[in-house]
Residue, then its C-alpha position, 0 to 999 in steps of 0.5 A: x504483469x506482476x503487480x504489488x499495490x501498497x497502502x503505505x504507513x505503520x498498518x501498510x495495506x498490500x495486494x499483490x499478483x501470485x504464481x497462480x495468477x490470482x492475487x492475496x491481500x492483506x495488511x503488514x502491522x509494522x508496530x503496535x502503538x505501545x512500541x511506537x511510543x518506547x522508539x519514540x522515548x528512544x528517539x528511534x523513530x527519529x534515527x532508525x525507525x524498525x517500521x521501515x526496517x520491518x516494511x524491507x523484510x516483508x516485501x523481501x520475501x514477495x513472490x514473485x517479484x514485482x515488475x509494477x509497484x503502485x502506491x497512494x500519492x498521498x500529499x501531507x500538509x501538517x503532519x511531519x513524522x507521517x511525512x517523514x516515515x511515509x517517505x521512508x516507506x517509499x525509500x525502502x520500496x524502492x529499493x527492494x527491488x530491481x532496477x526493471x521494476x517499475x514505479x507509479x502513484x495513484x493519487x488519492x482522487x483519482x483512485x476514489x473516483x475510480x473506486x466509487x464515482x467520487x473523489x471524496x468518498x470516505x472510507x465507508x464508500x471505498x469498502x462498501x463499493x469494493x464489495x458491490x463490485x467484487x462480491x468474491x471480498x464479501x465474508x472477509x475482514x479487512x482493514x481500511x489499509x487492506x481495501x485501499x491496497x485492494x482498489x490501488x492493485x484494480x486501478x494499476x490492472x485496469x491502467x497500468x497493465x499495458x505499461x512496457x517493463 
């Protein structure tokens, strides 16, 4: 089964299954700050926000196709436009791909109690049980998104691999 794991959001975290049968992990910078804020004096990430439009062009070209994408539930309480561009994301996963891909969330406990024992851990927990774990990720810089994207792609194998698709 070909797995794509994504940490949603303007530095979207991914790991994904290869032709190889191993796996490649990264993050996708979707914007810098500096264009944030000129879109946002154009009211473009009201209207058309590029990060979604960017977000499409790189999970075009992911090969191969997924038959799973995964991603954080993440339930948002008080910030509006990290709602609104986080729905946006999912929107543009959705439709990137066929039909006969299957889409599932992990929510956010759930997958730090899987990654660390504790649904609480913070982001510390998460990089440094992922490199207990799977020392293979030690000597290698990763961003918070990048890890998170990692230990959403371990849940989904570990959960998710049985699934019919």
């Amino acid at each position: 089964m070909n797995i794509l794991a994504l940490d949603l959001g303007t530095h979207a975290g991914f790991c994904h299954t290869i032709e190889a049968g191993g796996t490649v992990s990264g993050t996708w910078d979707l914007a810098t700050a500096k264009e944030i804020t000129a879109w946002g004096k154009l009211r473009l990430t009201r209207r058309r926000d590029p990060r979604v439009r960017r977000f499409q062009e790189k999970l075009q070209v992911v090969s191969p196709a997924p038959d799973l994408v995964v991603f954080e539930d993440v339930q948002f309480t008080s910030y509006t436009f990290q709602t609104q561009l986080w729905s946006a994301l999912r929107a543009a996963a959705w439709l990137a791909f066929s039909d006969r891909t299957v889409f599932e969330c992990v929510p956010v406990t759930t997958l730090k109690k899987f990654a660390t024992g504790s649904g609480g851990a913070d982001k510390g927990g998460m990089k440094k049980f992922l490199m207990l774990r799977y020392p293979e990720f030690r000597g290698y810089e990763m961003d918070d998104n990048e890890i998170d994207a990692i230990w959403i792609y371990k849940w989904a194998k570990e959960n998710l691999s049985r699934m019919a698709v």
